[in-house]
N, C-alpha and C positions, 0 to 999 in steps of 0.2 A: 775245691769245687767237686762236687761231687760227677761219679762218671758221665748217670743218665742224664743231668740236669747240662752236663757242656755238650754232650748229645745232642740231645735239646736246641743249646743254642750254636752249637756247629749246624745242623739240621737249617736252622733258620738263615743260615748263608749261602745254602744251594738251590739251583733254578734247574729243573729237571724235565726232562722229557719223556714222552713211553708211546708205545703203535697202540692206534685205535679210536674208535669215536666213542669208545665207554670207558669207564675209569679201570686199568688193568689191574690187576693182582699186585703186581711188580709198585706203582704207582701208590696203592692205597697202604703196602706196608712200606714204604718212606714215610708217606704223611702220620701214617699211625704210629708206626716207631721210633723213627726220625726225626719228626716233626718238622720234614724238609718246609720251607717256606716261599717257593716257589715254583712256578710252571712255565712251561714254553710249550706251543700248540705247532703244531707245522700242519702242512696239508694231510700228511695221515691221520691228524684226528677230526678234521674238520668234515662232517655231513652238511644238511641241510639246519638252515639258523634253527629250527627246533630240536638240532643233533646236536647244534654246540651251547645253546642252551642251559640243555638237559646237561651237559656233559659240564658246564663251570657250575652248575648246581651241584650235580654228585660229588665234586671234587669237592667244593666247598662245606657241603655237608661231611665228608669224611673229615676234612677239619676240623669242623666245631665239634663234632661229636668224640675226637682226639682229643681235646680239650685246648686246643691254638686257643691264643690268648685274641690272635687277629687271624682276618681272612690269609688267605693267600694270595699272594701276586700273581697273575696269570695274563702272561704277557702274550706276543705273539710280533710277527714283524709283516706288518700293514703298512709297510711303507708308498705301497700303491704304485700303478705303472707295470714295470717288468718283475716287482717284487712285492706279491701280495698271498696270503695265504686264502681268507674266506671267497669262497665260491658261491654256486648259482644261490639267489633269492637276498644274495648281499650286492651291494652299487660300488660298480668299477670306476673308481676315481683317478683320474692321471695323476700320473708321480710325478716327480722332481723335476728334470729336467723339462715338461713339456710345460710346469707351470714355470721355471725359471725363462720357457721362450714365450709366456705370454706378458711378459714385463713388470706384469703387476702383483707386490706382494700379497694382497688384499684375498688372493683369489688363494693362496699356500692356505692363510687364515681359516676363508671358509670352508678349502676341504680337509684340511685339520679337525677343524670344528662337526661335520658332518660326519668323517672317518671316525672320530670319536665318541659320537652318540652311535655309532651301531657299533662298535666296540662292546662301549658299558652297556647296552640293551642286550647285547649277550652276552654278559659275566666274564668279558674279559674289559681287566684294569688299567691295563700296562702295555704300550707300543712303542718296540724297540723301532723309535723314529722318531726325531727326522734323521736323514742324515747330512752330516754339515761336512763331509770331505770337497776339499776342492779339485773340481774334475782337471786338471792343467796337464794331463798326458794321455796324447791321443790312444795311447797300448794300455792302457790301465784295463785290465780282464775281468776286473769285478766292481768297480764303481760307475764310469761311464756315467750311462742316464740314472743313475739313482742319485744323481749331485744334480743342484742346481746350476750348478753353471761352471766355469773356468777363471771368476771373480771371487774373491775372500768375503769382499765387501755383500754382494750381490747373495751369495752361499746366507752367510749370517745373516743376513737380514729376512731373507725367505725362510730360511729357519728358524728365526723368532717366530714369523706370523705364523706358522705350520706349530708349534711349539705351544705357542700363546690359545691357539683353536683348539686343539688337543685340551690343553689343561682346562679350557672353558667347558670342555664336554667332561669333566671330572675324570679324565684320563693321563695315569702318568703317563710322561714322557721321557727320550732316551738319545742323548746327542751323540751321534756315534762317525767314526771309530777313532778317538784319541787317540794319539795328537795329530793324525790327518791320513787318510790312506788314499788321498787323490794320486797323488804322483809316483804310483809303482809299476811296474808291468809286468807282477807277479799277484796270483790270485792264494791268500794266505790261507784257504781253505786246502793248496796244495802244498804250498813251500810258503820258505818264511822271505818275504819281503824284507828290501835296507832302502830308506830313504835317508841319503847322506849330506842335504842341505846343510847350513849350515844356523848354528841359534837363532841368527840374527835374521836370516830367510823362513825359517820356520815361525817366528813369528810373528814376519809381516804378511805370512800365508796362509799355513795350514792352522796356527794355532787363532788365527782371527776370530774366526766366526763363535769358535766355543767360546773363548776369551768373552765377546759382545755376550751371549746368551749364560753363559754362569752371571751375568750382572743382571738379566731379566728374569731370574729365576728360574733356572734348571731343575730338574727333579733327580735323575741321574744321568750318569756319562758311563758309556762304553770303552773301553779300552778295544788298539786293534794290536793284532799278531806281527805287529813289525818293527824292523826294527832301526832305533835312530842313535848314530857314532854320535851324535854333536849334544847327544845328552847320558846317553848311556855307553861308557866306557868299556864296560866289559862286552868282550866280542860276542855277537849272537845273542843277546838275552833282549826278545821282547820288549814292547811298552809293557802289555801285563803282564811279566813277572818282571819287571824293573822299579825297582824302589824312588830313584831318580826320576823317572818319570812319574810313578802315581801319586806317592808321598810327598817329595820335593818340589816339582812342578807344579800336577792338580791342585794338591792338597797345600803347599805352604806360598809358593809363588802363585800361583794363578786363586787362592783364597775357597776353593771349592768345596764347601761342606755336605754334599748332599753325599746320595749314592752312588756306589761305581762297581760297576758289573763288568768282567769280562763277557769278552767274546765265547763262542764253545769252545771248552779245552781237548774237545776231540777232533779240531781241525787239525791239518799235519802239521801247521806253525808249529806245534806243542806237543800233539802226540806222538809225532817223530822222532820228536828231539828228548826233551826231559819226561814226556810221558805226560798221561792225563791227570793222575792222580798226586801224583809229585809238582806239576804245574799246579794246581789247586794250595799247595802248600805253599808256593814261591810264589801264588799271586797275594793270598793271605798277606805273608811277609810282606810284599812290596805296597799293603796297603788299601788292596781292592774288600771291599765289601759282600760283593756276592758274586760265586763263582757259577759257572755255567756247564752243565753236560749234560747234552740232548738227547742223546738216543740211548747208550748201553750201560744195561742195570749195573753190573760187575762195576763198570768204572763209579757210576754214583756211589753205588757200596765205598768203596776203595777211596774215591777220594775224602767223604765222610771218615771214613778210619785214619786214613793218614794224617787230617787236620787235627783229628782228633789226640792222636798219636805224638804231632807234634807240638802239642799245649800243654800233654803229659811230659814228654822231656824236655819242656821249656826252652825249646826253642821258637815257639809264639806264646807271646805274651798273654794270658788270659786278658787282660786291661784291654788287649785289640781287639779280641774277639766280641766283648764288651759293646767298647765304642762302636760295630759295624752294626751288632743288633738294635744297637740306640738308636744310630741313623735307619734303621731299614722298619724300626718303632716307628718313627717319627713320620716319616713316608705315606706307613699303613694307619698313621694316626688321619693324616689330611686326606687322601682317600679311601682309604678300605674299612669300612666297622660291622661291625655282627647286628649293630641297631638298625643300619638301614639297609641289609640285602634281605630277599625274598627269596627264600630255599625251596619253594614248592614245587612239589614233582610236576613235570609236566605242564609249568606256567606258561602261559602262551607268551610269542615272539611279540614284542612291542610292534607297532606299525611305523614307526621310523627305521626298520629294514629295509633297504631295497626299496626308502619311497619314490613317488613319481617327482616330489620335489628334487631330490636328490640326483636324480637321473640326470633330471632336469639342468643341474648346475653343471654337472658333470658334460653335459652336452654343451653347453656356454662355456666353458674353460676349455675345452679339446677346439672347438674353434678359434679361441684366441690364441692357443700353442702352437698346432698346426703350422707348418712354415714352409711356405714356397720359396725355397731356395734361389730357384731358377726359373725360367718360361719364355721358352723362345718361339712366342707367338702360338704354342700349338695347341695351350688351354686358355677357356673349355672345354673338353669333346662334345659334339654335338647331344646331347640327352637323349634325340630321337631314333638316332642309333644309326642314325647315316651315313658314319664310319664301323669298317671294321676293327674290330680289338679283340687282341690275343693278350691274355695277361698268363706271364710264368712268374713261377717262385720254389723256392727249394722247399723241402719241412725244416718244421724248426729241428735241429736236434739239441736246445736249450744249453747254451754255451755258456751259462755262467752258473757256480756251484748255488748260489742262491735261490734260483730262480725255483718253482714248482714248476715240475713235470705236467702235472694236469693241464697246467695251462700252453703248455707251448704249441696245441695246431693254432696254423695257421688259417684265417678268414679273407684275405686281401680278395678273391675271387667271388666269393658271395657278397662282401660288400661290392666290388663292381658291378654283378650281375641283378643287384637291386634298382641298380640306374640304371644297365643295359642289359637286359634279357639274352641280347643275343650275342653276348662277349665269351671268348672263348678261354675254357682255362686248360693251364697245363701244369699240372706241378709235380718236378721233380725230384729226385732225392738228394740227400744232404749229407756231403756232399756230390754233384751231379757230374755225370759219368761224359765222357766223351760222347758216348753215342745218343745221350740222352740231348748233350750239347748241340752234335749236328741234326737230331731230328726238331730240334726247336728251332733251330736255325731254316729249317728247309720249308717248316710249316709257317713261320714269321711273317714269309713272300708271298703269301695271300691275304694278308693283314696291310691295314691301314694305319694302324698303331701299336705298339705293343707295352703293355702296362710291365715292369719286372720289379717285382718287390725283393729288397735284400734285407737280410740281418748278418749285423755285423760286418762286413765287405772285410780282409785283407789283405796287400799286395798278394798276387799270383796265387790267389786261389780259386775255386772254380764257381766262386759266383762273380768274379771280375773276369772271368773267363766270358761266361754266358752274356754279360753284358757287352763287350767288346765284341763276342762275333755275331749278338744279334745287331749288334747297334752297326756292325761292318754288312748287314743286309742293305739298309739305304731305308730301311723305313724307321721312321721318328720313334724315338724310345723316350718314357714318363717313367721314371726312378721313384719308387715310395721306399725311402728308409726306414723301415719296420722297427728297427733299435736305435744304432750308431747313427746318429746324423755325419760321423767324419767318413761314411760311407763316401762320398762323392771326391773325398781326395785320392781313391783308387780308380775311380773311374773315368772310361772316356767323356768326350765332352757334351754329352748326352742332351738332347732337346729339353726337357724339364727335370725337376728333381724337388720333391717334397719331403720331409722330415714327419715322423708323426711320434718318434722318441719313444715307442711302444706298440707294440702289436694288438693290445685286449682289441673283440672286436668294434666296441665304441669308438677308440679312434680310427679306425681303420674304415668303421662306416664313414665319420665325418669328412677324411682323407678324400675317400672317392665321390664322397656327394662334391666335395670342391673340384674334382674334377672333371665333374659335369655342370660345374657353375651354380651347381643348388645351392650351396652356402658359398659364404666368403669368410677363410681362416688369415687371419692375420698374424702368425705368430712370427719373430722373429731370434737369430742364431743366437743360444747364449753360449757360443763356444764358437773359436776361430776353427777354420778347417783350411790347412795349406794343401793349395792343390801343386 
């Protein structure tokens, strides 16, 4: 094979990243030289929907004008809720778990289906979602509410209808993180996670819900950074660079022929350990299709050369390399062609952005998620304001690696002050200081109620601080769990307590509208919480 031409198709097995809302330097000679064949979009490239646009235009024009035989994949992770990248003038749709507490899979469906047409109305193809981990450990630091629930059964199945909605808006989709990253409490963007179950529990758990969904048609699976003794013998080696698992598993027992994309290979799972660009070589070997590295050029460079490097001394097979472009052909044959995209500059944003329909839906599903845990008589509050309210809350200081930074202030106080003008806010910092503690405490005792929103609660730390010695005041405390619904199993025994399994501020209005009785949310716990 000739050099440029396995260039070429090494190029077509990497998903790459770069800073900015235009297409950078760095970016346009991968695609032009490289002929990288994939993209990843994070919040630093995304503007307003005529900035990302403009922005899967120029990239894809720098393809075709390359001479790509196919578009490019240009993914992004919209998995909605606490993990979303596009911003204002795009429709905030609750994520996972708030649709797993609304019971019904119908509703995964339709905002699958919704998420997906404003996806491909802005030149992106590809959404790394759903995710199908099963959330079954209360300390898990990077799945929590981005799972449907703490059921296998319940997980898969809402991930089909999220999956099935998705493909109907002609958007791949991405089952992630094989073969399950629910039950760790280690976040793999730091360290490498061991989930030490064992076969036979793995797969009446974690491997369920993918199992169901490679039988409805998957498009690709995700590999995660952890690692499992009961399949993978050699100590410390990953699902993705484990041959036992992608190869043996995926691919020969569980019958998976579609694509399989690692995770970023510059989380510390890997770039700590064997390195980025040597990871990219051992996920090759073990069988992955398209390797992942998001942010730094150097590594994209490097890992391109080492794959490369290792097909010249054979020890990867050209024949593999082969077969992933065939599958990653086949992919970009059923969505992506040069016949039916519109490259023109400056084409205006479809009106299925951000429509009022959509909003719309999206405000009928946060009410059915929405979940009053508790209520010891003290809602509604009066709407006319003839109680006092003082609502505290910490800032966010965005506790999971995934999450986007843009989005973590917090709104809990202007949505209550929508209802009651004259409710008093206080918010703290993150986390809040002793003396921030006792001055909320002293100010509480002129209040009639006091609203305190948490994210994340964990034993003895100082938002179970603040809750205990407002709640040691004697006036009735309303708990809105901003993220964690298992917030409530650190806390005292507080007068009500609402779950809204997310912050954006759509839920957070519908939260407090129920708290003045304007709506009635129904949703209820898909997750136990031992108090």
């Amino acid at each position: 094979m000739k050099s440029s031409e396995l260039r070429k198709k090494v190029g077509q097995l990497l998903v790459v990243g770069f800073k900015g809302t235009t297409a950078s330097e760095e970016i346009k000679e991968l695609i032009r030289e490289h002929h990288v064949g994939g993209i990843i979009l994070f919040g630093r490239n995304i503007g307003t929907p005529q900035d990302i646009l403009n922005l899967t235009n120029e990239l894809q024009t720098e393809a075709r004008e390359a001479g790509h035989k196919q578009p490019l994949l240009i993914c992004i992770d919209q998995e909605n809720g606490v993990v979303r990248r596009l911003g204002e003038g795009a429709t905030i749709f609750p994520g996972a778990m708030l649709l797993g507490a609304t019971g019904n899979p119908e509703n995964a469906y339709q905002v699958g289906l919704a998420t997906g047409k404003e996806l491909k109305a802005l030149g992106i193809n590809w959404n790394l979602a759903p995710v199908l981990d099963v959330n079954n450990n209360p300390d898990n630091p990077v799945i929590g509410v981005r799972s449907y629930g703490e059921s296998a059964d319940k997980v898969g199945f809402f991930g089909q209808n999220a999956m099935k909605g998705m493909q109907d808006a002609g958007v791949i989709t991405t089952l992630k993180h094989f073969p399950g990253h629910g039950d760790t409490n280690v976040d793999s963007h730091l360290d490498l996670p061991v989930i030490s179950h064992s076969l036979e529990r793995l797969y009446e758990i974690e491997l369920k819900p993918f199992i169901e969904n490679i039988k409805q048609g998957a498009d690709t699976i995700m590999s995660a950074h952890v690692y499992f003794p009961a399949i993978e013998d050699s100590p410390g080696v990953p699902a993705t660079l484990s041959k036992k698992v992608i190869t043996g598993l995926l691919r020969e027992q569980l019958g998976f022929d579609g694509v399989i994309t690692t995770d970023c290979m510059e989380m510390n799972a890997i770039a700590n350990t064997i390195g980025t660009a040597a990871g990219g070589v051992s996920a090759i070997k073990a069988g992955v299709d398209l390797v992942m590295v998001s942010h730094l050029h150097n590594l994209q460079k490097d890992t391109i050369d080492s794959i490369v490097a290792a097909v010249d001394a054979g020890e990867i097979e050209e024949a593999a390399i082969d077969a992933s472009v065939g599958r990653i052909q086949r992919l970009k044959d059923k969505y992506v062609r040069w016949d039916n995209m519109n490259l023109v500059t400056d084409a205006p944003v479809p009106s299925i952005v951000g429509c009022a329909e959509h909003e719309q839906l999206a405000d009928e599903i946060y009410k059915q998620g929405i979940s009053v845990v508790k209520n010891n008589n003290i809602l509604p509050l009066d709407p006319a304001g003839s109680q006092k309210v003082l609502v505290v809350y910490s800032e966010n200081n965005y506790t999971m690696q995934v999450e986007d930074k843009r989005y973590s202030s917090m709104h809990l106080g202007e949505a209550v002050k929508e209802n009651d003008p004259g409710a008093h806010i206080l918010q703290l910092s993150n986390p809040a200081t002793a003396e921030e503690i006792d001055k909320a405490a002293e100010l509480a005792k002129d209040f009639d109620v006091i609203i305190i929103g948490t994210l994340t609660a964990k034993p003895g730390d100082s938002q179970v601080g603040l809750v205990e010695r407002l709640y040691g005041t004697g006036v009735p405390v309303v708990i809105v769990a901003m993220r964690s619904p298992y917030d409530l199993a650190y806390l005292p025994d507080v007068h009500a307590y609402i779950c809204t399994y997310e912050f954006p501020y759509p839920a957070l209005k519908i939260a407090a509208q129920a708290i003045y009785g304007k709506v009635q949310v129904t949703g209820k716990l898909p997750v136990t919480i031992q108090n």
